[in-house]
C-alpha positions in Angstrom: 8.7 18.1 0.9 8.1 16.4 4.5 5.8 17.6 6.8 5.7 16.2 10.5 2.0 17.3 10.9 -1.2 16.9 9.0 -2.3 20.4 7.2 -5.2 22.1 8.4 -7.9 20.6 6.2 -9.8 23.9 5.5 -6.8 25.5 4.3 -5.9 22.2 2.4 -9.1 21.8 0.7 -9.6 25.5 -0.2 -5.7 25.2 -1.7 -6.8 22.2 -3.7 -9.9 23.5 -4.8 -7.8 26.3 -5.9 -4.9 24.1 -7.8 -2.8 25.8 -5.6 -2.4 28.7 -7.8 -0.4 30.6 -5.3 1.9 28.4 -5.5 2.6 27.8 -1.5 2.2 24.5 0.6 1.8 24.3 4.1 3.3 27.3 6.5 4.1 29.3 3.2 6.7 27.1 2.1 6.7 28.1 -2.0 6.4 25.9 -4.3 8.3 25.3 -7.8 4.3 24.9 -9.9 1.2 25.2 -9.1 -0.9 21.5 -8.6 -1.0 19.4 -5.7 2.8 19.3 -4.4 5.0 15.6 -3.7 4.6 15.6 0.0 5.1 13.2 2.8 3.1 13.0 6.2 5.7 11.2 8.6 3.6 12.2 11.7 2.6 10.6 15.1 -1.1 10.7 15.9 -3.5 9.5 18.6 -6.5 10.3 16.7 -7.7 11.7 13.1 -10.5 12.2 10.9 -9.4 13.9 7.7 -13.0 13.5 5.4 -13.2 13.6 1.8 -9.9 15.2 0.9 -9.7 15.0 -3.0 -6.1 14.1 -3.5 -3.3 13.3 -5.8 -2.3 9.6 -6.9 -1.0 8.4 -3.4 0.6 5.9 -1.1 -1.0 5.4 2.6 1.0 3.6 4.9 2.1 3.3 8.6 5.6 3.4 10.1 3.5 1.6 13.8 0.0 1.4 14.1 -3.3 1.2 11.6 -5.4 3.5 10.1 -8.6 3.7 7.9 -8.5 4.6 4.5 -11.9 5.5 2.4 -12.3 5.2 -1.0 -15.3 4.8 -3.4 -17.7 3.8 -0.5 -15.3 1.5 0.7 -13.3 1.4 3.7 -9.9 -1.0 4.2 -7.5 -0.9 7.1 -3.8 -0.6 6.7 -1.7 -2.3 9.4 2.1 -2.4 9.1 2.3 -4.8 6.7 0.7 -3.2 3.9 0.2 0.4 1.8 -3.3 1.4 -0.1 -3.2 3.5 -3.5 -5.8 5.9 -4.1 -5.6 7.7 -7.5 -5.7 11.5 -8.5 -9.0 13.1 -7.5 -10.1 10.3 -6.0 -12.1 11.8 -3.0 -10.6 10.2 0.0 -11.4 9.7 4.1 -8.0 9.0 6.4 -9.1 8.3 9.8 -6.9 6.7 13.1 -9.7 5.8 15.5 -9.0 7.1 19.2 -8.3 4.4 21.8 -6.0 2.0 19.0 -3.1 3.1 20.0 -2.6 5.8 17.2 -0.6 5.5 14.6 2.9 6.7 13.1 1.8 7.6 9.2 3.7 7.5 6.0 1.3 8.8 3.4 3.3 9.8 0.7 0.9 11.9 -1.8 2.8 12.4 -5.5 2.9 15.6 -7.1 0.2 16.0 -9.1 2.1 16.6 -12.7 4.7 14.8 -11.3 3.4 11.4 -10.8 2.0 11.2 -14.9 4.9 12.4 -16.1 7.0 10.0 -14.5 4.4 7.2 -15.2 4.2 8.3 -18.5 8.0 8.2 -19.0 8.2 4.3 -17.6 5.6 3.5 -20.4 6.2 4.9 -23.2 8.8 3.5 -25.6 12.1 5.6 -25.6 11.8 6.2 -29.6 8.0 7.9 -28.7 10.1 9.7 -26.2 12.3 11.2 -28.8 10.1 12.2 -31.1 7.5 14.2 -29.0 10.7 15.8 -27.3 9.4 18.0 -24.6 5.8 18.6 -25.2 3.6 17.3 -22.4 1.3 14.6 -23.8 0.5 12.9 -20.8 -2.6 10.3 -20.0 -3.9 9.5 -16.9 -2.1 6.1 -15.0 -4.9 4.7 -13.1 -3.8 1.5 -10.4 -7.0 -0.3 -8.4 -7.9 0.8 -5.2 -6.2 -1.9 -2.9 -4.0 -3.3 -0.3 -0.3 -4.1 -1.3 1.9 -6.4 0.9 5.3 -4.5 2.0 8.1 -6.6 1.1 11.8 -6.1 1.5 12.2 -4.0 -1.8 9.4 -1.2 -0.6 10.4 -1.4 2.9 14.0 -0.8 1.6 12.7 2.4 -0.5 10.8 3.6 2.3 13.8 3.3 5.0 16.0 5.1 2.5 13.9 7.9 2.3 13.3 8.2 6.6 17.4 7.4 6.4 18.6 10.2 3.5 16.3 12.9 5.2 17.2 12.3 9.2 20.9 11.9 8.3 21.6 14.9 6.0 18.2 16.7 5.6 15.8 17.2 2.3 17.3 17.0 -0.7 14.8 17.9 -3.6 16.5 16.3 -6.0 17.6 13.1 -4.2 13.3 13.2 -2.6 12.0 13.0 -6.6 14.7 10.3 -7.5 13.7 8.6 -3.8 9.7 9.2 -5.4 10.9 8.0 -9.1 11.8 4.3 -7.7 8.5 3.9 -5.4 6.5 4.8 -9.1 8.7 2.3 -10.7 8.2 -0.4 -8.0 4.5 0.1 -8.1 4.2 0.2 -11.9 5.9 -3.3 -11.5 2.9 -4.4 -8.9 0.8 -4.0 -11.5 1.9 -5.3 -14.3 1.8 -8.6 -12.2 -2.2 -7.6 -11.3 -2.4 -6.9 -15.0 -1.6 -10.6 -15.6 -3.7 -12.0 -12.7 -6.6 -10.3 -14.3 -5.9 -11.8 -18.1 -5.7 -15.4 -16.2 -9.1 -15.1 -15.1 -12.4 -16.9 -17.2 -12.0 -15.6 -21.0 -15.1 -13.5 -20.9 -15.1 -9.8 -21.7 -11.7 -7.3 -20.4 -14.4 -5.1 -18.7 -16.2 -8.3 -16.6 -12.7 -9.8 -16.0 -11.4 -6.0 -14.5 -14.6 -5.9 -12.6 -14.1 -10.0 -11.2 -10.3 -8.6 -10.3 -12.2 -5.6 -8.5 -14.5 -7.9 -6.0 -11.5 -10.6 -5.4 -9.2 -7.5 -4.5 -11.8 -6.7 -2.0 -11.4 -10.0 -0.3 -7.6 -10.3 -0.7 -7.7 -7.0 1.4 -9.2 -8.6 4.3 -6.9 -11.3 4.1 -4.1 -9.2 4.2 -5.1 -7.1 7.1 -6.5 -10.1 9.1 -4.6 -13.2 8.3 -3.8 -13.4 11.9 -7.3 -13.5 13.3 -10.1 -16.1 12.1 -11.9 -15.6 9.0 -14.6 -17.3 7.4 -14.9 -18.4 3.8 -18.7 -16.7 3.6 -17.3 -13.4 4.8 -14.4 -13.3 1.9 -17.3 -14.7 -0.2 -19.8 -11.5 1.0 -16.7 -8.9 0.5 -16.4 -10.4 -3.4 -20.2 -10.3 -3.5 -19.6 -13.8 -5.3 -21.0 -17.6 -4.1 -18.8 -19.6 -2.0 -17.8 -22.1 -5.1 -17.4 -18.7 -7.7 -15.3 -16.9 -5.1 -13.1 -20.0 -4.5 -12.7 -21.4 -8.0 -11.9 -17.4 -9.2 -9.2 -16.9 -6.4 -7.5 -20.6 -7.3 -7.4 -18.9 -10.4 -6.0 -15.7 -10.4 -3.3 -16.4 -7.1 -2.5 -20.0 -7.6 -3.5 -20.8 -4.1 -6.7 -21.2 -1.7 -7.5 -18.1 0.9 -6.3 -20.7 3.6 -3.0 -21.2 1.8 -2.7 -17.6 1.3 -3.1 -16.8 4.9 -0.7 -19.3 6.0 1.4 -18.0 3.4 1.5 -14.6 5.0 2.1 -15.8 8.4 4.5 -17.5 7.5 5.9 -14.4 5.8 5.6 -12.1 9.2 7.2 -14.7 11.1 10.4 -14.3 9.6 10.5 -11.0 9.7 9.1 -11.0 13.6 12.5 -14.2 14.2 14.9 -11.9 12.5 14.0 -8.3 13.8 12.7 -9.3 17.6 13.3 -10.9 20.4 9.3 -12.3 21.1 8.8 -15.5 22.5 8.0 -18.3 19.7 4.6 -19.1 22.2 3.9 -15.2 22.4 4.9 -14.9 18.3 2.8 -18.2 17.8 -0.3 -16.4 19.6 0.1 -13.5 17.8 0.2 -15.1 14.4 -3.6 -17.1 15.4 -2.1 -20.0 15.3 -3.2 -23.1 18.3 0.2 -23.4 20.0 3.4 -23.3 19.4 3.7 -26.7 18.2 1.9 -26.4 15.3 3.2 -23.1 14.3 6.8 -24.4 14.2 5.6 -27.5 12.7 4.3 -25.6 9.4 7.5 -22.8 9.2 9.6 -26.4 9.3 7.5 -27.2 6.3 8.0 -24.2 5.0 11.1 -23.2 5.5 13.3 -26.2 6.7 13.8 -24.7 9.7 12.6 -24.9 13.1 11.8 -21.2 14.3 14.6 -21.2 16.9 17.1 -22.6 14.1 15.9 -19.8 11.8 16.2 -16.9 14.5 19.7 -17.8 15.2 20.6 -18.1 11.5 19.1 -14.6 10.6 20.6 -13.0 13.7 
């Protein structure tokens, strides 16, 4: 289902706390099983503060705008760029914080037997499929708490979904095969983190997971602030490693520095701010943290072998 508003969150938690044995989601709407329903929030809000909400696995993102997302004692910020994964029973804290501007949310929350079994299904060899037939023998998928970057494939998945539903209304069928593709997509993300963690120092699974764990914590700052100024110490403080450790670790596991990573990414939202707007390459160079304008378009020429101008005109 998609809702345009947030639940009450007395009803919510009470339904949760309850499994939802009654089988009915938000304004009575029944329900096919009892567990925590595949829902979407696509809502406009100028403020929220939705506390300790113990959901399913889920995806938090924004359509315009920011918001706060709470997790294990930890708090990131998701801008438009990115979506953060929180995983079933995690206890969770959304908030939009009055006087940003509010925000235009995407949170997609996966059913709660829905999301193993399909997890489950993109795991497990088809022969293992076969043989247990249709008895539910289904583990627990569990991802790392973290910031993602958007790029064209997930934007594409998530425009599909706002598309398929405006144009022709809900479909439940076509809404779990929409849902069925994001769990692929994301299954893909972390295989990729899987191998980022085995390329880091050959010490112990457990100490590398944990060493993947504090540089996550600094990659999400990176990714929700490349365009303002950060300082090596404060990535350093977020992976509660030295300067040197946190440096030589995230060499390791990205194949870049934090610097090259930031120009990286704003390099990235360039493009997509040349090809989908009409701002000025001194107002886009300003908004990116970059000097001037010169050196902006000097870099994307390295980059890209374009000037900015050249590349707007080739992507309109």
């Amino acid at each position: 289902m998609i809702l345009h508003e947030f639940p009450d969150l007395t009803w919510l938690k009470r339904q949760i706390a309850q499994g939802f044995s009654n089988r009915l989601g938000w304004g009575n709407l029944p329900l096919d099983v009892e567990g925590f329903p595949s829902v979407i929030i696509h809502t406009k809000v100028s403020e929220c503060f939705r506390p300790d909400i113990k959901g399913p696995f889920s995806f938090f993102l924004n359509i315009r705008g920011s918001a706060l997302c709470s997790v294990d004692r930890q708090t990131t910020c998701i801008n438009e760029d990115n979506y953060f994964v929180s995983n079933r029973s995690q206890l969770y804290t959304l908030q939009v914080e009055e006087g940003t501007g509010g925000a235009e949310t995407f949170n997609i929350h996966f059913g709660e037997f829905f999301s193993e079994s399909v997890l489950n299904s993109l795991v497990t060899p088809t022969d293992s499929i076969l043989d247990a037939g249709t008895e539910k023998q289904l583990s627990p998928v569990v991802f790392f708490n973290q910031l993602h970057r958007r790029d064209a494939t997930f934007n594409a998945l998530i425009q599909g979904i706002i598309t398929s539903y405006t144009e022709t209304g809900f479909s439940m069928l076509r809404f779990q095969e929409q849902l069925t593709a994001l769990l692929s997509y994301h299954l893909q993300q972390h295989r990729h983190i899987a191998e980022i963690v085995n390329n880091l120092p050959p010490v112990r699974k457990a100490t590398r997971v944990e060493l993947y764990k504090r540089l996550s914590r600094a990659m999400d700052v990176l990714r929700s602030g490349f365009c303002g100024e950060i300082r090596l110490d404060q990535l350093a403080g977020e992976a509660c490693l030295s300067k040197y450790h946190f440096l030589r670790l995230f060499r390791m596991a990205h194949g870049m520095s934090p610097y090259q990573y930031i120009q990286h990414l704003r390099i990235e939202k360039a493009r997509a701010l040349l090809a989908g707007s009409n701002i000025s390459i001194t107002d886009l160079a300003e908004r990116l943290g970059f000097e001037n304008s010169q050196s902006f378009s000097r870099l994307f020429y390295q980059r890209t072998g374009l000037y900015p101008t050249q590349y707007r005109l080739r992507a309109k």
